[in-house]
C-alpha positions, 0 to 999 in steps of 0.5 A, spaced: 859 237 902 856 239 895 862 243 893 866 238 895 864 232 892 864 237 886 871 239 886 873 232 887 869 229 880 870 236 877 874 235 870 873 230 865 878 225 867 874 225 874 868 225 872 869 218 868 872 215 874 866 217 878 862 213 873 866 208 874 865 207 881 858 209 881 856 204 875 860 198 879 857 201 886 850 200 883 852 193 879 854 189 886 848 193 890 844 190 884 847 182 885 844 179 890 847 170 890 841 164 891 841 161 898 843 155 900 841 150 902 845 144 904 844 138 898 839 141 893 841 141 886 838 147 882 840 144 875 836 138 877 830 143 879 831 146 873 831 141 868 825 136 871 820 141 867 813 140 871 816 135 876 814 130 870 820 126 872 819 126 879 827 129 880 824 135 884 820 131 889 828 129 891 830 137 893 823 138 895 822 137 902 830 141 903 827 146 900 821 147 905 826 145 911 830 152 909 824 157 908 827 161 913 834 162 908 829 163 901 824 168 905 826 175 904 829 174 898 829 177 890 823 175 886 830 175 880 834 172 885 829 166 886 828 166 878 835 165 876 836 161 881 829 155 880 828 157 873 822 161 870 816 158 875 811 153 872 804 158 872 804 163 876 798 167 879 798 175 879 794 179 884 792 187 885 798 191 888 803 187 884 802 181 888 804 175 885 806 167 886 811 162 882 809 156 882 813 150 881 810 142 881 814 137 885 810 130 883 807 128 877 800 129 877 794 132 872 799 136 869 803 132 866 798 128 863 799 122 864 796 120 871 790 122 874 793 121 882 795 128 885 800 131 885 804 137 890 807 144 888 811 149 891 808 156 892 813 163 892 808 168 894 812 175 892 810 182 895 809 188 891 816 189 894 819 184 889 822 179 895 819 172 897 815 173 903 812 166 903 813 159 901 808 154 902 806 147 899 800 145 897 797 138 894 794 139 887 
């Protein structure tokens, strides 16, 4: 089998096709696409930094109903698809979690009422293994 595939890439020409395939190989392997979920908008997500103007609270909820479908995906997955994460909270063994808030609340300066985020824990792995909600 070795020699084979040696044979096959053996030459200049063949060698750079070889690269080609393997760079392209890897570049699809590498990409992984957002979930869906049915109504939720993430560039309203994304521009309603800290759930200030209470456009998150909209997507919330279709967020949490759709778990299942975001649990197991990429942390850069996630990243591109919510944007960067409000604060973040990193723990041993390259565990962490990205939190996004939903509502207005301390964090926005301007109330005092509680607010709510969402919580992306993220394995050592790189992938979400869990979502939550919790009132702040």
């Amino acid at each position: 089998m070795k020699s084979a595939l040696l044979k096959i890439f053996s030459g200049k020409k063949n060698t750079q096709i070889g690269l080609i395939v393997l760079c392209a190989i890897t570049a699809l392997c590498a990409c992984s696409s957002h979930p869906h979920v049915d109504g939720f908008d993430n560039h309203i997500w994304k521009n309603d930094h800290l759930g200030c103007n209470s456009q998150r609270e909209k997507h919330y909820n279709k967020l949490l109903q759709q778990k299942k479908k975001i649990i197991g995906i990429q942390e850069n997955t996630l990243l591109r698809w919510l944007g960067p994460p409000d604060a973040k909270d990193l723990y041993t063994r390259n565990k962490k979690s990205y939190i996004y808030f939903v509502s207005p609340g301390e964090q926005c300066n301007n109330t005092d009422k509680p607010g709510k985020k969402i919580v992306f824990e993220i394995s050592a792995l790189g992938k979400v293994n869990m979502v939550r909600e919790e009132i702040i």
